[in-house]
N, C-alpha and C positions, 0 to 999 in steps of 0.2 A: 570786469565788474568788481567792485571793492564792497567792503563790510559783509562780505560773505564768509561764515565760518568755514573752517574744514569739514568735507564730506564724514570723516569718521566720526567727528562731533557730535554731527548731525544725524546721524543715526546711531548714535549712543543716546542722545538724546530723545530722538524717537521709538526707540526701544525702552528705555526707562519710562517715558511720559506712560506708552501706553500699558505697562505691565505694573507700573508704581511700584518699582522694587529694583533696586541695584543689582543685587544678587540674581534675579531672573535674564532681567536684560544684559550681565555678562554668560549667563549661561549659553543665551540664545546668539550671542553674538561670539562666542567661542572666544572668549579673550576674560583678563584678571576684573573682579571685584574692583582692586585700585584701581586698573586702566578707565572701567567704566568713570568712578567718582571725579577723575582728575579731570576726562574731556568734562563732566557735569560742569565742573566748577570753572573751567577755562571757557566756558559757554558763556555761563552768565558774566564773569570778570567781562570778556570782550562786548559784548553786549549791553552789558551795565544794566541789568534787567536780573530780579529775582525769579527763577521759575519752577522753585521746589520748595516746600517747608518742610524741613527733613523732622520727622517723628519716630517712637520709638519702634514703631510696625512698619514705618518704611516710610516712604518719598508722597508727598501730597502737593499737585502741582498748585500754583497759585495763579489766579485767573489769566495774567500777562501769559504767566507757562501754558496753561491750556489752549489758548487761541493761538498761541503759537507752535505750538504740539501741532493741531489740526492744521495748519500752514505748511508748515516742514511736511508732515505728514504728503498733503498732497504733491506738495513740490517731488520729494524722493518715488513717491509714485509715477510721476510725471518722466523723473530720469531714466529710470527703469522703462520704462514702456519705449520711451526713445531711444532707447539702446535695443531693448526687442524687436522695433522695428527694422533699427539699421542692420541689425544680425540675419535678418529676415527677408530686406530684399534680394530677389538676384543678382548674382556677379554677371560679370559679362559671358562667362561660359556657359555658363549656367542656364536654363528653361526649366520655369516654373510654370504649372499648366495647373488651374483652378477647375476643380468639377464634382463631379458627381463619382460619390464610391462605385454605383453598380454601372454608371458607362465607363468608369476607369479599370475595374475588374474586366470587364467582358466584351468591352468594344476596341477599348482605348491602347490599354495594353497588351496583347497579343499583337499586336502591329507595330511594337513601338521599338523592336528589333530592325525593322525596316528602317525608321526616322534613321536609327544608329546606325546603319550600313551607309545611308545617306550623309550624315552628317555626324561624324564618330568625334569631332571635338567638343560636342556639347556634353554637357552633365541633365539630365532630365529629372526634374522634383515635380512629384504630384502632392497637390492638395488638395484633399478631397474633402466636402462636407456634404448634409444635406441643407444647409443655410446657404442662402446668396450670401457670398465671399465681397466683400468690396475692395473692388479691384483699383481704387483711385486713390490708396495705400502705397499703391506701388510694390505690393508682396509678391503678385505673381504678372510674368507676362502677359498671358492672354490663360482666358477663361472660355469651358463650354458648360453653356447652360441650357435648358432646357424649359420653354416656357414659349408666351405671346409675343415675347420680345419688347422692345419700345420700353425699355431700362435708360433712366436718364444719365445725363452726363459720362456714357461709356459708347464706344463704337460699336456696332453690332453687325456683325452678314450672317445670314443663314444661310447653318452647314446642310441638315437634311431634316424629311420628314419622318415617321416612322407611322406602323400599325402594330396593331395586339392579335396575335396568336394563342390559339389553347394548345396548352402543350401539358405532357404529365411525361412520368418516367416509363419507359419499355413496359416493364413489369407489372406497372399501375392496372392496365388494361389488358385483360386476358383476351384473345381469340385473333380468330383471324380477319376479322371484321371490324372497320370503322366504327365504333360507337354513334349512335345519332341523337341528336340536339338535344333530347329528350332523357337521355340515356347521361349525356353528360350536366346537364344540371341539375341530374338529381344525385350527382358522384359530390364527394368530400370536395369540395373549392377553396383555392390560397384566393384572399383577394388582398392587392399592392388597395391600398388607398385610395389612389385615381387612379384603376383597372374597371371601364364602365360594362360590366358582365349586364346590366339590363340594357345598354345597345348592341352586344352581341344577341340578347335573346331578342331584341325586335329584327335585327337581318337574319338571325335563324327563324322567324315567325313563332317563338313561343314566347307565351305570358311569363314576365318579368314575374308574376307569383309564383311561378315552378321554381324560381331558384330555391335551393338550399342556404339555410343560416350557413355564412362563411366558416368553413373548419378552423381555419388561422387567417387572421386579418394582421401586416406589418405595413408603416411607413416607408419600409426597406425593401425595395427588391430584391435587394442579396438574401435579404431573409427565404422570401416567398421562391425564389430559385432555388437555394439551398431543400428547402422542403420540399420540392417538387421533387426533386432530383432523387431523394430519400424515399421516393413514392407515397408521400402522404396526402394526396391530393391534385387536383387540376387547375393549372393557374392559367390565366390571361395575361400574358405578357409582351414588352415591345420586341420586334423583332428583332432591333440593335444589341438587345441583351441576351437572345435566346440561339443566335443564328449560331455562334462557335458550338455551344450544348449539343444541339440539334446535329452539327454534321458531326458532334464528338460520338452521338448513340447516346449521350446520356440524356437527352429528353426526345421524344417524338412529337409532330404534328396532328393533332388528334381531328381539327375539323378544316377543310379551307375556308370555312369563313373566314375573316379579320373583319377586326374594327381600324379606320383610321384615327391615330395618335391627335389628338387634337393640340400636343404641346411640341413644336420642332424644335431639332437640336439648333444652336447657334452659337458663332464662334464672338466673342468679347473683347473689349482691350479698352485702355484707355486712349482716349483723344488726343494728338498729336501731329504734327507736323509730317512729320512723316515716320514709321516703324522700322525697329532696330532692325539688323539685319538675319537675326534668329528669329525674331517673330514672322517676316516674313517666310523664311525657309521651311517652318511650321506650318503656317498659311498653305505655302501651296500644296507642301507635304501632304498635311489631313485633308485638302480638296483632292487631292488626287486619291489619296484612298476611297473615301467618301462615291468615287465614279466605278470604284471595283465593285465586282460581283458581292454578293452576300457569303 
């Protein structure tokens, strides 16, 4: 491409336009007062375009400078992001797994010693959010998410089902007696967000008014885990997240009711031809976990 200035210019230049001061834009750019002035003026010479009215308070761009401030501007945004991308995808050794913090806390991870006994040349990177990750960035291998499914333009199998358990700490519950239905919705309740405590109280048969005002309401399971685990209350939670706690002693099974999970795990990827050969080895890896016990 020709008539393109140099990168440093161009970000001298956009650090002055937006700060209007020479003196600022070499500060922020950790370089000389002179250096900044010289790329200024090698700007406009090559361009043959005025784009500052220099005053005695400082740099005032002139209308040409301004829309072309906003242009540079976006363009050096643009490189920038395309270089955080390429930094971003995986290498060939590499498996990047998109998901969910509290299935990568408490499901994902404690087994992922295994993958590695399995398969010890790969490097394993999680990224976790609570936002659907867009996987047709090419950022991560494959993705587990959680939900209806039927996500367009990505390939989708479903990994498994789950249900909601009430579970609280040891401690929470004194005696040596089961608590009943009655007993437990009127105790301090964590409630996750979408945790439906009114269709556990229709399969325990009590009126959805017996519950109590939520003690702690989070978007986060880690949260509402964490607190449980603390004994501040009785949570409803998915199996998949609770089952290590449970055999750890650190939470008990308070009722056998359950509720079934209305949202199943499922495994993502982009659409292609065929899959690399770490994606696969993935694939069948978490199917086969997935068939073990709890």
């Amino acid at each position: 491409m020709k008539n393109i200035p140099p990168l440093t210019t161009l970000k001298c230049f956009e650090a002055a336009a937006r700060l209007g001061s020479v003196t600022l834009a070499a500060r922020e750019l950790h370089v000389t007062h002179s250096a900044v002035s010289q790329q200024l003026s090698s700007l406009e010479n090559t361009i043959g375009i005025a784009l500052f009215v220099r005053e005695a308070r400082g740099l005032r761009l002139t209308e040409a400078g301004r829309l072309y401030a906003l242009e540079i501007r976006t363009a050096l945004h643009a490189l920038s992001s395309a270089t955080h991308q390429a930094q971003g995808r995986p290498e060939d050794d590499e498996l990047v797994i998109a998901t969910l913090a509290s299935f990568a806390v408490h499901w994902l991870t404690p087994r992922l010693p295994d993958f590695r006994r399995h398969y010890p040349h790969y490097r394993v990177r999680l990224h976790t959010s609570l936002e659907l990750q867009d996987l047709r960035q090419g950022f991560a291998d494959i993705g587990i998410r959680m939900g209806r499914g039927h996500w367009p333009e990505l390939t989708q199998k479903k990994l498994f089902s789950d249900e909601l358990l009430v579970v609280a700490a040891p401690r929470f519950i004194c005696g040596p007696h089961q608590p009943t239905p009655a007993q437990l919705v009127a105790s301090p309740l964590l409630h996750s967000t979408d945790a439906p405590w009114a269709e556990w109280c229709a399969i325990a048969g009590i009126a959805p008014q017996a519950l109590q005002s939520p003690a702690l309401t989070a978007n986060d399971s880690n949260v509402i885990l964490a607190a449980a685990v603390a004994g501040h209350g009785i949570a409803l939670e998915r199996r998949s997240l609770v089952a290590g706690l449970l055999a750890r002693g650190e939470l008990v099974q308070l009722s056998p009711l359950t509720v079934p999970y209305p949202y199943p795990y499922w495994l993502v990827w982009q659409p292609r031809d065929s899959l690399s050969q770490k994606q696969l080895h993935f694939i069948d890896w978490i199917q086969e976990q997935v068939r073990r016990p709890w």
